[in-house]
CHARMM-style PDB file with segment names, atoms N, HN, CA, C and O in Angstrom:
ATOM      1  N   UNK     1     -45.155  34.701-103.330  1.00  0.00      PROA
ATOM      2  CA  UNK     1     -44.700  33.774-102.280  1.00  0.00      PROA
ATOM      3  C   UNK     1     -43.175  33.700-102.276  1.00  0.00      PROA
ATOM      4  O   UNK     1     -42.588  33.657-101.195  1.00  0.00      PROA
ATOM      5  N   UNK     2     -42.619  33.687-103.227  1.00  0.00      PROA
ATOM      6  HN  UNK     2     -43.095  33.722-104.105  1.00  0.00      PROA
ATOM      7  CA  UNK     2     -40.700  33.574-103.482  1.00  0.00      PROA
ATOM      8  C   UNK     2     -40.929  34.489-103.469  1.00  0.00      PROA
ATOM      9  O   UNK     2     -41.229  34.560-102.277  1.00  0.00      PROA
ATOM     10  N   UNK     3     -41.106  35.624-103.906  1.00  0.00      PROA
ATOM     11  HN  UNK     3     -40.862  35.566-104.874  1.00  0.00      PROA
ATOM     12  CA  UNK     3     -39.852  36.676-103.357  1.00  0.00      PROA
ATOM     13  C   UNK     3     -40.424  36.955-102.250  1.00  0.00      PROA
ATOM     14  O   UNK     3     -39.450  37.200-101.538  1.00  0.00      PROA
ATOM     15  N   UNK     4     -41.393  37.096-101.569  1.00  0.00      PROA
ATOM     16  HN  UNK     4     -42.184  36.897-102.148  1.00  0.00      PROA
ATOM     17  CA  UNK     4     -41.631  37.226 -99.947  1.00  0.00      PROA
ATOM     18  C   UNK     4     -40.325  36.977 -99.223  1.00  0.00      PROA
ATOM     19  O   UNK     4     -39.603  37.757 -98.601  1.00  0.00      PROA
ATOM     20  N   UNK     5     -40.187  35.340 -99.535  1.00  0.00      PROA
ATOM     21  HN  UNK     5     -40.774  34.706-100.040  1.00  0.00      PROA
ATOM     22  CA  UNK     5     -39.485  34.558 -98.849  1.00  0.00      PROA
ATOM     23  C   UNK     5     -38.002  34.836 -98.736  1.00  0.00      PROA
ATOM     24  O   UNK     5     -37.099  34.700 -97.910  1.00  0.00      PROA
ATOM     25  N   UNK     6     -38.203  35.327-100.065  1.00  0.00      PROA
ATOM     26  HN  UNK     6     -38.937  35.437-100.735  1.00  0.00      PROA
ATOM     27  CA  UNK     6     -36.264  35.987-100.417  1.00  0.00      PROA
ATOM     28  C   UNK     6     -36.025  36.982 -99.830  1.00  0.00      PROA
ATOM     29  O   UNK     6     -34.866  37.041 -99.418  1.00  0.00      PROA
ATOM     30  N   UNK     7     -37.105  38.418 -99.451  1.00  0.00      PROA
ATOM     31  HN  UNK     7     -38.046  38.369 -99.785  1.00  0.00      PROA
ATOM     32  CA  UNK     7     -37.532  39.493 -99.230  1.00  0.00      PROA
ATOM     33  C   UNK     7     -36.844  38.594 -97.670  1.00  0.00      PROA
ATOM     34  O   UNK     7     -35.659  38.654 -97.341  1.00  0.00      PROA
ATOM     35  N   UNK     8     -37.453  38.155 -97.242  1.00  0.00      PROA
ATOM     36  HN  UNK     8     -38.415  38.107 -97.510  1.00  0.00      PROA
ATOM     37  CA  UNK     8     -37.494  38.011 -95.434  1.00  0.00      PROA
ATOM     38  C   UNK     8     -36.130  37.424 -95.356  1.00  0.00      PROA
ATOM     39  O   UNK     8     -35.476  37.566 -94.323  1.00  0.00      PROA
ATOM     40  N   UNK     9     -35.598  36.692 -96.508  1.00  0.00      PROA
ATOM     41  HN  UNK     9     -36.130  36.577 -97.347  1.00  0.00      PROA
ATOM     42  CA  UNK     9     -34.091  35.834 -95.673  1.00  0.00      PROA
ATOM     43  C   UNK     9     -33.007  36.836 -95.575  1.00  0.00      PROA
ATOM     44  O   UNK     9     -32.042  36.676 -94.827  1.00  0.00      PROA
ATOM     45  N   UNK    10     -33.214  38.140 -96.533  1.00  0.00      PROA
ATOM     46  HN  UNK    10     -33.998  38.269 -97.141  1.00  0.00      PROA
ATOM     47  CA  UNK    10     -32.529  39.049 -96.778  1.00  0.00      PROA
ATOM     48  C   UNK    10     -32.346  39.760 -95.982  1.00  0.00      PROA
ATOM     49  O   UNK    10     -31.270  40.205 -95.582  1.00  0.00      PROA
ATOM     50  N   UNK    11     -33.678  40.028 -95.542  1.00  0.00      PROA
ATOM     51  HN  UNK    11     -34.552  39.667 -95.867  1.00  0.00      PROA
ATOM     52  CA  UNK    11     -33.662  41.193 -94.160  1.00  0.00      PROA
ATOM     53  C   UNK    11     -33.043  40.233 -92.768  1.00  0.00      PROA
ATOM     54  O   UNK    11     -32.530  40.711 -91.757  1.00  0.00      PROA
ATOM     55  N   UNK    12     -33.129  39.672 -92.882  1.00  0.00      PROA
ATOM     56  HN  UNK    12     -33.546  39.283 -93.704  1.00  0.00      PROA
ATOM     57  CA  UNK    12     -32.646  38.548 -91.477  1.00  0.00      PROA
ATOM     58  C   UNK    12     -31.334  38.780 -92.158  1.00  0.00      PROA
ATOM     59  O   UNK    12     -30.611  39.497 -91.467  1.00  0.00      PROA
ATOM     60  N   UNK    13     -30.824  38.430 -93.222  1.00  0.00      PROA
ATOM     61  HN  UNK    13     -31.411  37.848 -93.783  1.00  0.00      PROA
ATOM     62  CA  UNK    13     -29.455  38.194 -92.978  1.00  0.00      PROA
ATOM     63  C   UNK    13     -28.992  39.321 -92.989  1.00  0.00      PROA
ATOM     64  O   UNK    13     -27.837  39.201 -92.580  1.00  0.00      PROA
ATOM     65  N   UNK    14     -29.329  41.033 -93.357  1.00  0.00      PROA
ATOM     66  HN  UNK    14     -30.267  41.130 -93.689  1.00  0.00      PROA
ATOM     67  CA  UNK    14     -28.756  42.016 -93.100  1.00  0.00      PROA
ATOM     68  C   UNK    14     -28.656  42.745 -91.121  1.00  0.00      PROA
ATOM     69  O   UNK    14     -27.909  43.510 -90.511  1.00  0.00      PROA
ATOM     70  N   UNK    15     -29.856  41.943 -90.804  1.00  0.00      PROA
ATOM     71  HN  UNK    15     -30.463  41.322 -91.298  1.00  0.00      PROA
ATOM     72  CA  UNK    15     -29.669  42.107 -89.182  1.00  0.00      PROA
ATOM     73  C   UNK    15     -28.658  41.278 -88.782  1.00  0.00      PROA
ATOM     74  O   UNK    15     -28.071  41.662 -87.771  1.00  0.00      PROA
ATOM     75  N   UNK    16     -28.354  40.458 -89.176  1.00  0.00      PROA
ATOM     76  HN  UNK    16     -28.831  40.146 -89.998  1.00  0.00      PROA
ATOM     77  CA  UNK    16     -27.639  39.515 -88.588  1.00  0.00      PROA
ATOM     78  C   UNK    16     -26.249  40.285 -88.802  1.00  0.00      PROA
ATOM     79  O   UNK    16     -25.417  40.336 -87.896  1.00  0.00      PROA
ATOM     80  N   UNK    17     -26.016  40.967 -90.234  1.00  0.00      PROA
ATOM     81  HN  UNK    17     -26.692  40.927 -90.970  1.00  0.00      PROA
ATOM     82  CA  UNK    17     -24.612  41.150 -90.465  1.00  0.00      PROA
ATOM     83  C   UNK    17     -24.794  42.556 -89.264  1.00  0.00      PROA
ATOM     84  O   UNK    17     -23.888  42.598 -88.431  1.00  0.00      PROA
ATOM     85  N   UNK    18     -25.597  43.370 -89.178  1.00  0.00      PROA
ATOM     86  HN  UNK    18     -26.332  43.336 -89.855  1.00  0.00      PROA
ATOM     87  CA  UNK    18     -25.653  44.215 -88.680  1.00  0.00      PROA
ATOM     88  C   UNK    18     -25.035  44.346 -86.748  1.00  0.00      PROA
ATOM     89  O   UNK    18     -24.351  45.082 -86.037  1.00  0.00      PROA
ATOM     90  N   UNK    19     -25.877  43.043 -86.663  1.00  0.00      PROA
ATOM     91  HN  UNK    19     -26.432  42.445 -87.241  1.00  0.00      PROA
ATOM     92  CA  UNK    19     -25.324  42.796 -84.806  1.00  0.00      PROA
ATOM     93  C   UNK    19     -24.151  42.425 -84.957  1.00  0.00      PROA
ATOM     94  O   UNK    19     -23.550  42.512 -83.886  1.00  0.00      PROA
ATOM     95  N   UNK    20     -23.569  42.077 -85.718  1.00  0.00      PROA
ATOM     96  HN  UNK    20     -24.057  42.006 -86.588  1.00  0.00      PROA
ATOM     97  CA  UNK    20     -21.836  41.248 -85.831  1.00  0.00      PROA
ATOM     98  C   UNK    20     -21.080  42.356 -86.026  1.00  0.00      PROA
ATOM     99  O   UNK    20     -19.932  42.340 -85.580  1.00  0.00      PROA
ATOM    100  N   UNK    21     -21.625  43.665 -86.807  1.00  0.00      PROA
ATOM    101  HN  UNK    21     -22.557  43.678 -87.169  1.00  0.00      PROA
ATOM    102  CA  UNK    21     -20.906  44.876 -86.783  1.00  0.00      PROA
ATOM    103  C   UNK    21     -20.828  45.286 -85.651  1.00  0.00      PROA
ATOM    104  O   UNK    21     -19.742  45.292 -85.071  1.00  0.00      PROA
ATOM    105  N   UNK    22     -21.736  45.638 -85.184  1.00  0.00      PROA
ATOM    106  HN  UNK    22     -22.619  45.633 -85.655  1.00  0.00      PROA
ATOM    107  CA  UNK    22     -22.381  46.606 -83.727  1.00  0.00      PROA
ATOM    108  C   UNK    22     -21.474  45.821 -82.737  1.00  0.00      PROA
ATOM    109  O   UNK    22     -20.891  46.407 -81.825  1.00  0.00      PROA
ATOM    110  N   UNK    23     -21.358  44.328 -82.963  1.00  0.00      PROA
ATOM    111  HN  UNK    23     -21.832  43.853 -83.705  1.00  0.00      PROA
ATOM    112  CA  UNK    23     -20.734  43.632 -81.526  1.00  0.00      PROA
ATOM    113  C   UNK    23     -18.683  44.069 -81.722  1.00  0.00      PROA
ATOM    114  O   UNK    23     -17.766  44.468 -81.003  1.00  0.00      PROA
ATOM    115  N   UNK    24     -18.867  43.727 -82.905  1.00  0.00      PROA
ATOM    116  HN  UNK    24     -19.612  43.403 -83.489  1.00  0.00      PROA
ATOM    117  CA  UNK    24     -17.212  44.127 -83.515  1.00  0.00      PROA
ATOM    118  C   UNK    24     -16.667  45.312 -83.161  1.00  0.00      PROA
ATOM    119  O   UNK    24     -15.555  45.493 -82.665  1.00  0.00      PROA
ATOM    120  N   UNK    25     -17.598  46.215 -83.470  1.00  0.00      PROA
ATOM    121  HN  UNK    25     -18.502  46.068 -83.873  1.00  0.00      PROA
ATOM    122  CA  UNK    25     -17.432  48.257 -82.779  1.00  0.00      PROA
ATOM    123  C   UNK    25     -17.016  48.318 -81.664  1.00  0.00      PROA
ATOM    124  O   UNK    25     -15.978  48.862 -81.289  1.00  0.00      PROA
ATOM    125  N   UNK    26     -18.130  47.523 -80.783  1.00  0.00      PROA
ATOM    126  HN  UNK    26     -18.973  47.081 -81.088  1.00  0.00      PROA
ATOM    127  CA  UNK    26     -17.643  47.827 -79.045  1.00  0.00      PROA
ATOM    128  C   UNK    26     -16.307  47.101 -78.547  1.00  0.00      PROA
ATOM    129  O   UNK    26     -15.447  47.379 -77.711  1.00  0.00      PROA
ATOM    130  N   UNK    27     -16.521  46.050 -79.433  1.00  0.00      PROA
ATOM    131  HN  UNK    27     -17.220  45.825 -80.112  1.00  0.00      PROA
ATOM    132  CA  UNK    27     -15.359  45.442 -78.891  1.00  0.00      PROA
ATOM    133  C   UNK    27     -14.022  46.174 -79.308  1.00  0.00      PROA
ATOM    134  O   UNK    27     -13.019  46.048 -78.606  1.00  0.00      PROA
ATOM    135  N   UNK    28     -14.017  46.860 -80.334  1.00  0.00      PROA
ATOM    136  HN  UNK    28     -14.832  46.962 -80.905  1.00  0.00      PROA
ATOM    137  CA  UNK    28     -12.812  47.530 -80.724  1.00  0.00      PROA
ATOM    138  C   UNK    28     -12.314  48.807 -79.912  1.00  0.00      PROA
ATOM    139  O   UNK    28     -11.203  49.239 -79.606  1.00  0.00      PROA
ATOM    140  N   UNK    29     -14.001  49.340 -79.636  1.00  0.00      PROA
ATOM    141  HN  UNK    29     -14.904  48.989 -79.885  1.00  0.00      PROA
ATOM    142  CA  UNK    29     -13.986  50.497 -78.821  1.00  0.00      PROA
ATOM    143  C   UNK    29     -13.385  50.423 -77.569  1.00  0.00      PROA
ATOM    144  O   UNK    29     -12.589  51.283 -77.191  1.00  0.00      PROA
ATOM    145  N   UNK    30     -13.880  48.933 -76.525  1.00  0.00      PROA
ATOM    146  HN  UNK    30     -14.526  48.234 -76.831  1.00  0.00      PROA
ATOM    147  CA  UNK    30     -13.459  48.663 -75.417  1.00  0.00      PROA
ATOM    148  C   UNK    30     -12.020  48.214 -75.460  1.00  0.00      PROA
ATOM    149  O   UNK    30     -11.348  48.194 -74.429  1.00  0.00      PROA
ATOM    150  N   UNK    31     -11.606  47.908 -76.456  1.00  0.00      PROA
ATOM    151  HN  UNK    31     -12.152  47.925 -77.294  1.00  0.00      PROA
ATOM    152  CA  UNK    31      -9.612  47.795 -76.398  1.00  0.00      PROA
ATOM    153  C   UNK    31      -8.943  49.061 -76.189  1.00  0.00      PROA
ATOM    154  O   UNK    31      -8.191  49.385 -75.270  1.00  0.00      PROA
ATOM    155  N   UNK    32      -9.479  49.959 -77.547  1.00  0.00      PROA
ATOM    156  HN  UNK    32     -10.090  49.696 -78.293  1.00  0.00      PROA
ATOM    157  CA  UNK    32      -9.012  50.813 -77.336  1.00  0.00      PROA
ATOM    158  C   UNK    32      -9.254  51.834 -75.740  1.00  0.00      PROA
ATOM    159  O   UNK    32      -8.497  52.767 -75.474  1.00  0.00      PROA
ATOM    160  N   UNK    33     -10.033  51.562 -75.138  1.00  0.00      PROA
ATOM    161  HN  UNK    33     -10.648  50.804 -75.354  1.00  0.00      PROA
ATOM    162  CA  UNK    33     -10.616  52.545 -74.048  1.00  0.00      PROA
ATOM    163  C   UNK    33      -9.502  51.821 -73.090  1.00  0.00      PROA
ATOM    164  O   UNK    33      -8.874  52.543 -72.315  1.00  0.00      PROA
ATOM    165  N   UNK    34      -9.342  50.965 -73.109  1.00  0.00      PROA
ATOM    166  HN  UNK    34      -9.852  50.378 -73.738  1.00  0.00      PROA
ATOM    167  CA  UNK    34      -8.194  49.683 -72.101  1.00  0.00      PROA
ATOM    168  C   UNK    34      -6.398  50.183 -72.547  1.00  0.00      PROA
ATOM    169  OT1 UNK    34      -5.448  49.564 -72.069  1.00  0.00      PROA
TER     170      UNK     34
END
């Protein structure tokens, strides 16, 4: 049951860091393209 739980907050919080990358990229990409 705990580590399930640890298992799942982990993976959520690596998506999470993941879209904050992905959003950070384009945005860097779209300056530079400007």
């Amino acid at each position: 049951m705990l580590l399930s739980a640890l298992l799942g907050s982990s993976v959520s919080g690596i998506f999470s860091v993941n879209r904050r990358i992905a959003s950070s990229d384009q945005f860097f990409r779209g300056s530079r393209m400007r």
